[in-house]
ZAMARGU-4260 file (C-alpha; in steps of 0.2 Angstrom, whole numbers, plus 5000, padded with zeros to 4 digits):
<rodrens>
0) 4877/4984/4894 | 4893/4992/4886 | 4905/4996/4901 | 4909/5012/4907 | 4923/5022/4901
5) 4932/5030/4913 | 4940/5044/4902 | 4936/5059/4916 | 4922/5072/4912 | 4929/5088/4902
10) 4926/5102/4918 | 4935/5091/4927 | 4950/5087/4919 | 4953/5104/4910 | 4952/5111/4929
15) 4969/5118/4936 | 4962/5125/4953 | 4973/5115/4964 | 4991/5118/4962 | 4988/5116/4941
20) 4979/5098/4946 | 4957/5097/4946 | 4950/5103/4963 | 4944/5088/4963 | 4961/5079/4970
25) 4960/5090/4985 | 4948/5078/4990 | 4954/5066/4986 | 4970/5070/4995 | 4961/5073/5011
30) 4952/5056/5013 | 4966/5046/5007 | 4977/5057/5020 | 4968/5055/5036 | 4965/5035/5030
35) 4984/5034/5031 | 4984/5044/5047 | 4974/5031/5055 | 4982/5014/5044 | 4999/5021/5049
40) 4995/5028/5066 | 4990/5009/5070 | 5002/5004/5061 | 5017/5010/5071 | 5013/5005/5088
45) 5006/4985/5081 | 5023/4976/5081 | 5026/4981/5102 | 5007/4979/5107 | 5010/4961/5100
50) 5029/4960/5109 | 5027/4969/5121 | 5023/4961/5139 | 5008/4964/5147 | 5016/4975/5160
55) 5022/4986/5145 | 5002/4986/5140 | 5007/4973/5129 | 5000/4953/5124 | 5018/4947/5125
60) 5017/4936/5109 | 5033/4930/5102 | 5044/4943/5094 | 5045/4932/5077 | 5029/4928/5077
65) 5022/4945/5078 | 5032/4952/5065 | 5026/4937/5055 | 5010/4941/5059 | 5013/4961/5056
70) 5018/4956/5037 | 5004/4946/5034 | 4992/4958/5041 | 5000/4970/5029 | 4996/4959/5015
75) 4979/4955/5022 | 4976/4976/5019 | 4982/4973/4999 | 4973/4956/4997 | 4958/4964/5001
80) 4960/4977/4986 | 4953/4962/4978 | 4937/4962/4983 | 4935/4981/4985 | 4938/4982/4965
85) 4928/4970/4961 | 4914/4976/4970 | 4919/4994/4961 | 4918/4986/4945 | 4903/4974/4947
90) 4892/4979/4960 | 4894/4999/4968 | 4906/5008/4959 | 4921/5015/4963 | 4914/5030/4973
95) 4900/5020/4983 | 4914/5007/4988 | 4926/5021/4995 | 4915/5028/5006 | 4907/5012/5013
100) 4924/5005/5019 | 4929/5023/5027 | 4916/5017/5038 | 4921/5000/5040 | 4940/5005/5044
105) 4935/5018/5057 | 4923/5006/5066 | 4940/4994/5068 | 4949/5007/5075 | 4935/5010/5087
110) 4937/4989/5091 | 4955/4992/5092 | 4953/5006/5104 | 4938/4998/5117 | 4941/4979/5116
115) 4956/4972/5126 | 4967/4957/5121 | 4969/4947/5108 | 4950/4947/5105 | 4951/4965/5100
120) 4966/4962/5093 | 4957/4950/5079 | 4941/4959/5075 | 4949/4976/5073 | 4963/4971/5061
125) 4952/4962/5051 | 4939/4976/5048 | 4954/4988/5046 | 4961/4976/5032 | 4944/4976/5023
130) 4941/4992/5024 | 4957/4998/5018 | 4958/4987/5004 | 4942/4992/4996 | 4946/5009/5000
135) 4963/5012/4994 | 4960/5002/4976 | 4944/5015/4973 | 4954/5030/4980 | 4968/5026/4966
140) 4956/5022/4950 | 4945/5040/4958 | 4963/5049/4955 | 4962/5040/4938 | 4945/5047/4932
145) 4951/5063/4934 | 4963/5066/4920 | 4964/5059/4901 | 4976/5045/4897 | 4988/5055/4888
150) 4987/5070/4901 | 5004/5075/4904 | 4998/5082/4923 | 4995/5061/4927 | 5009/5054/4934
155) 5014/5075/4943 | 4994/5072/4950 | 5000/5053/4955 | 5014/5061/4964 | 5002/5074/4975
160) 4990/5063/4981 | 5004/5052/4986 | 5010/5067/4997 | 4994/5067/5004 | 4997/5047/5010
165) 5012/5052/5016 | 5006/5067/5026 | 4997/5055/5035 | 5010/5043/5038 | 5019/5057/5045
170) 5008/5063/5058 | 5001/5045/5062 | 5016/5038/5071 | 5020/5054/5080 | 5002/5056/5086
175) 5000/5038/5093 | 5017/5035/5096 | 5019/5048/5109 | 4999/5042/5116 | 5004/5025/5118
180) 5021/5029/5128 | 5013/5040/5138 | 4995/5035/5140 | 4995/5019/5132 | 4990/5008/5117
185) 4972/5009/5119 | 4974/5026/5118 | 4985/5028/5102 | 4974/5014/5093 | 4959/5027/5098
190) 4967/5043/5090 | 4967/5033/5074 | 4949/5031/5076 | 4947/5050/5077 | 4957/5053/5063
195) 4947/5044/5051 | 4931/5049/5058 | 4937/5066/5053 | 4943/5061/5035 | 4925/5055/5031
200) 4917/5071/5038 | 4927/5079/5025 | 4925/5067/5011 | 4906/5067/5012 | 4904/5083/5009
205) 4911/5083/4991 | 4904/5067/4987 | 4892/5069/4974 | 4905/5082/4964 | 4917/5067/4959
210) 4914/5065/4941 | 4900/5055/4934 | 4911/5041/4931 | 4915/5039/4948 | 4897/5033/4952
215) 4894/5022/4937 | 4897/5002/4939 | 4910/4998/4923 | 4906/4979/4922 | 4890/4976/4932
220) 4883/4960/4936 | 4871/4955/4924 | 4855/4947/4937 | 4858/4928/4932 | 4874/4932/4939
225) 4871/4936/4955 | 4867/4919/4965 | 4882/4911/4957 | 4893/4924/4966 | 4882/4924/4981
230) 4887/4907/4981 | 4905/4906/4978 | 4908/4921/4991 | 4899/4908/5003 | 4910/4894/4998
235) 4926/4906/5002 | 4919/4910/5019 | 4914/4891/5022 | 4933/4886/5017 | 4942/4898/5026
240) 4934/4894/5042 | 4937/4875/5036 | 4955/4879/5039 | 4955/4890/5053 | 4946/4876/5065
245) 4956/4859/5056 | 4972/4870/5064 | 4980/4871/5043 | 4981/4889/5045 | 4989/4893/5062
250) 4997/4911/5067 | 5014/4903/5066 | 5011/4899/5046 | 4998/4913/5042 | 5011/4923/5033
255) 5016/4909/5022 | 4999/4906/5016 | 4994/4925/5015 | 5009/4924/5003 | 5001/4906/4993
260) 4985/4917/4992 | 4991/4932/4984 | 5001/4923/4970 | 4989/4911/4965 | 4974/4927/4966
265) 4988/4939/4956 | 4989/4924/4943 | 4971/4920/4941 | 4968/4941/4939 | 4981/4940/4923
270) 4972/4926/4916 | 4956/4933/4916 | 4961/4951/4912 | 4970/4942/4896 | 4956/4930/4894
275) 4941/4941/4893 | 4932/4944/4878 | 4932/4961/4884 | 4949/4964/4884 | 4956/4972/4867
280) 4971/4967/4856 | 4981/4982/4860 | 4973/4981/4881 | 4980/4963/4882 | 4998/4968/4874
285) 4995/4981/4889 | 4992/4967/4903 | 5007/4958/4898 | 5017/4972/4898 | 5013/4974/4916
290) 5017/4958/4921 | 5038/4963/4923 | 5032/4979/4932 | 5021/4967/4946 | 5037/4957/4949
295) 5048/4972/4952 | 5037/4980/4963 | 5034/4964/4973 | 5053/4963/4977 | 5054/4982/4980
300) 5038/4980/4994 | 5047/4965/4999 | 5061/4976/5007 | 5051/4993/5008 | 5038/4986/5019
305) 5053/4979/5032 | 5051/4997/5039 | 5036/4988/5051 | 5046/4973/5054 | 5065/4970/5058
310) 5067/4989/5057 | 5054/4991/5069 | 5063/4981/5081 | 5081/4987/5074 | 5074/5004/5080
315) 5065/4997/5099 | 5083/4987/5101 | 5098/4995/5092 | 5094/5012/5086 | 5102/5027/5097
320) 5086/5037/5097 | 5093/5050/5111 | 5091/5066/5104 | 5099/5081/5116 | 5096/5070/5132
325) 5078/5064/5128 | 5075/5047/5121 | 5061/5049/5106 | 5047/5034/5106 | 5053/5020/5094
330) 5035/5023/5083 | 5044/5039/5078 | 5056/5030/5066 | 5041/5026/5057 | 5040/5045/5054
335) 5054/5048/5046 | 5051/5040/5027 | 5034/5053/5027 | 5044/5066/5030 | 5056/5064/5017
340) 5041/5061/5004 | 5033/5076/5010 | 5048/5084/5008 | 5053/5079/4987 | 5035/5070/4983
345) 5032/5088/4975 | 5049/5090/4969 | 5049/5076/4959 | 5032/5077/4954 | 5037/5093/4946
350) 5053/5087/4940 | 5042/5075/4929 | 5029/5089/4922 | 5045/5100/4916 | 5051/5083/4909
355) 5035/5080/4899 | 5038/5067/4886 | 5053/5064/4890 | 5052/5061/4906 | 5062/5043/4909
360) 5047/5029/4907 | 5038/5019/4918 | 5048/5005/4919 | 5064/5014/4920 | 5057/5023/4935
365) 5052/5004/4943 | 5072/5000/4939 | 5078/5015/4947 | 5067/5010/4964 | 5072/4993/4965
370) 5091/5001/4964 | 5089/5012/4975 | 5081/4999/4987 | 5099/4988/4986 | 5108/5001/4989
375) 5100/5005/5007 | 5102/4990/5012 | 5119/4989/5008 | 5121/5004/5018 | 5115/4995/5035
380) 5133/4985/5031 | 5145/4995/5039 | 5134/4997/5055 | 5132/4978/5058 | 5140/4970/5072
385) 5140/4977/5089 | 5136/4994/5096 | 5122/5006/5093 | 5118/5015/5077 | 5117/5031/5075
390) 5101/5039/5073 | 5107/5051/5058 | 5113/5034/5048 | 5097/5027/5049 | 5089/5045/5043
395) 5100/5042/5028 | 5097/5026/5024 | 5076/5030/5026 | 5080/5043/5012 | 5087/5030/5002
400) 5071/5020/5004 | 5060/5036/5001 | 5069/5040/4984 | 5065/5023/4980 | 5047/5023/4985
405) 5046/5040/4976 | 5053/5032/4958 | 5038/5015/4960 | 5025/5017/4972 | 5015/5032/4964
410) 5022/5029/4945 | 5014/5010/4949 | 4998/5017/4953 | 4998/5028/4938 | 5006/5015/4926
415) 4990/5002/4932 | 4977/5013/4929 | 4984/5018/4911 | 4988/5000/4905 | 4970/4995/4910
420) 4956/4988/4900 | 4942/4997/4900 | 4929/4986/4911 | 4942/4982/4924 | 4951/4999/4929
425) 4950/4997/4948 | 4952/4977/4945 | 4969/4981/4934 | 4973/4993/4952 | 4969/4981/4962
430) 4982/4968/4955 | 4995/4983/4958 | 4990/4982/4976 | 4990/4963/4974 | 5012/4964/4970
435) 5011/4975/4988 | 5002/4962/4995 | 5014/4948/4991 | 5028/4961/4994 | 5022/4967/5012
440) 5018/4946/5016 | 5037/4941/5012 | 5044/4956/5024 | 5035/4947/5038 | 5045/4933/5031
445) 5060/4939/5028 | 5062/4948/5044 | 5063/4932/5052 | 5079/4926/5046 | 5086/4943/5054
450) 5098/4937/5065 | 5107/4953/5076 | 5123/4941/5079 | 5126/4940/5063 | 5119/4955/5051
455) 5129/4955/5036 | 5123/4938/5026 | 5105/4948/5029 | 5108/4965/5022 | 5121/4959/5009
460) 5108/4945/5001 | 5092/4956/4999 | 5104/4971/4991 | 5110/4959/4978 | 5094/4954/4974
465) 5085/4971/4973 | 5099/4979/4964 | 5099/4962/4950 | 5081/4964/4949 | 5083/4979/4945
470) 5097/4979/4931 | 5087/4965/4922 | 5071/4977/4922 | 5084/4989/4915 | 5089/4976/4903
475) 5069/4972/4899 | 5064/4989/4897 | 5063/4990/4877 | 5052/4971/4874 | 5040/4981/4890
480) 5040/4999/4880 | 5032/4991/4865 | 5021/4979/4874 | 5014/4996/4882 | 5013/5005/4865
485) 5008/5022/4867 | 5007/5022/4885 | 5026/5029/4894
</rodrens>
């Protein structure tokens, strides 16, 4: 069977009704808003419910191991895209696989919420990082059938339905923040449930407009197939466990081999996206081109994804969060960055529709984030050493990072859906979310050679490095242009 093209039906890509962008998005939006209400809601409070000591509501873990543990939960989420796509791709489609991990995330949220410890603790984070896996690699390549390759309205469309994630991140800390410091954790890991109970309600009732595309398989599995992967999924399971019970995996090293996992799976994906017999000449010159954009955006999560680890505890520890008198929950922070992407996520997505063709390309938006990313760190230099900082000066160093995010995050979801092949659209997605992955795993990692008595080696290093990355990306862009061919 020939795959599936996902080139988006003709009613629904010449539609305008929501905001010049196919209704369709709205629903899009909505789902992936209240998913990230809930992801981030959780999210904001995870760091002290590890930390924190039982008398605070907490488990009292180690501060560095938890962080540890925070970044490679968060690379857990991203790993997971994996097999969200490829069950997308081979076995549901994209549509089917959204919907069924909705469900699986809210049912974590529920575990988070009703069991104590660190029992709850482990059975919800892992059906939270399934489920938002396969739901946020659908929810991307859903966006994707939704406009033509070479509609103009992609990367502004991009831009709104990341507004829409951020909406949710906004709300999210805010609401479970202010539960947990006055009812408790139980209580804020419960509203998150709520919230994506109400996000599926909503979803369900547009399912069956989504395009056809949505609903067909691309690549499905041919029958003689089927035990041989029944098998190998078996295997993983058997091996995993293997590791867990021999004590090779521990909590204190998880991160490290989260980290292993995602660059060995993000180099198997290239090999068999460039290998595949049903990849075209001009697809695989496309795959390789990606291959600069994965490493910048791995170093850009790398330092973005530090906002749920040493600046969670920068903000617990060091930040002045007294506003007229009253001191605002440290979650809060967390709310900052959403705010500012509400805020110019629709200025820049129109900024890049007036641009049209020629509009700065993709990977000159990727070198302009990683930048941006050096730069805010640098700013943390003049605040180092001892005192409080000022909650305004950390205001302005989160817009710094939500410029940056606003320049890669939703161009790299964009960019990865239109340097696809054709039978592995969510697959080509889910190697974007691998790079976050990787990224969000070494700011567990990174964080830990934090030290508060002595700042400035910290901030200095991981600025250089961001701001060479992205000068050589700069430097790369023209060989990247003409791998891409027609594709900006």
């Amino acid at each position: 069977m020939n795959p599936v093209q996902t080139s988006p039906d003709t009613t629904v890509s010449g539609d305008r009704g929501f905001f010049g962008h196919p209704r369709l998005l709205a629903n899009l939006f909505t789902v992936e808003m209240w998913e990230r209400f809930s992801f981030y809601g959780m999210q904001g409070i995870l760091a002290y419910y590890m930390y924190y000591t039982a008398t605070d509501g907490g488990l009292g873990l180690d501060k560095t191991l938890s962080l540890s543990l925070v970044g490679a939960y968060g690379g857990g989420v991203y790993l997971s895209t994996i097999l969200g796509a490829w069950l997308a791709d081979r076995v549901l489609g994209s549509e089917r696989v959204l919907f069924f991990s909705a469900c699986v995330i809210m049912a974590g949220h529920v575990a988070l919420a009703l069991v104590p410890g660190v029992a709850g603790l482990t059975l919800g984070l892992v059906m939270v990082a399934f489920g938002s896996g396969g739901l946020k690699a659908n929810a991307t390549a859903l966006v994707g059938t939704l406009y033509s390759p070479k509609d103009e309205r992609r990367d502004a469309g991009f831009s709104i339905f990341y507004m829409g994630v951020n909406l949710g991140g906004l709300l999210g800390p805010l609401v479970t923040g202010f539960l947990q410091s006055n009812l408790g954790f139980h209580v804020g890991f419960g509203a998150a449930a709520v919230g994506m109970a109400i996000g599926l309600t909503v979803y369900s009732l547009k399912r069956k407009a989504m395009p056809e595309s949505a609903h067909h398989v691309a690549n499905p599995l041919a029958p003689h197939e089927r035990t041989k992967y029944a098998i190998i999924f078996a295997a993983v399971v058997v091996l995993v466990l293997s590791l867990l019970f021999t004590g090779l995996v521990t909590p204190k090293n998880l991160a490290t081999w989260m980290a292993y996992v995602a660059i060995g799976a993000s180099v198997a994906y290239f090999i068999i996206l460039v290998s595949s017999k049903k990849t075209q000449p001009v697809e695989r010159k496309r795959v390789f081109a990606f291959i600069p954009l994965y490493i910048a955006s791995a170093a850009f999560w790398a330092l973005f994804q530090q906002q749920f680890t040493f600046i969670a505890v920068y903000s617990d520890e060091k930040l002045d969060r007294h506003v007229f008198g009253w001191e605002m929950p440290a979650a809060w922070v967390q709310s900052i960055n959403p705010v500012f992407i509400v805020i110019f996520a629709g200025v820049l997505a129109a900024l890049w529709t007036r641009l049209g063709s020629k509009q700065p390309s993709s990977p000159l938006k990727f070198s302009f984030g990683l930048v941006l990313m050096g730069l805010a760190f640098f700013c943390f230099v003049p605040l180092a050493g001892a005192g409080k900082t000022p909650l305004l000066a950390l205001v302005g160093i989160l817009l710094l990072f939500t410029l940056a995010e606003l320049c890669l995050s939703p161009i790299g979801l964009s960019v990865s859906t239109k340097l696809a092949p054709a039978a592995f659209q969510a697959q080509m997605v889910a190697l974007f979310f691998l790079s976050v992955s990787l990224g969000t795993t070494l700011a567990g990692i990174l964080a830990g050679y934090y030290d508060p008595s002595n700042e400035l080696p910290y901030f200095i290093s991981v600025g250089t490095v961001a701001v060479v990355l992205g000068l050589a990306l700069v430097a790369a862009t023209p060989a990247v242009r003409k791998l891409m061919g027609e594709v900006r």
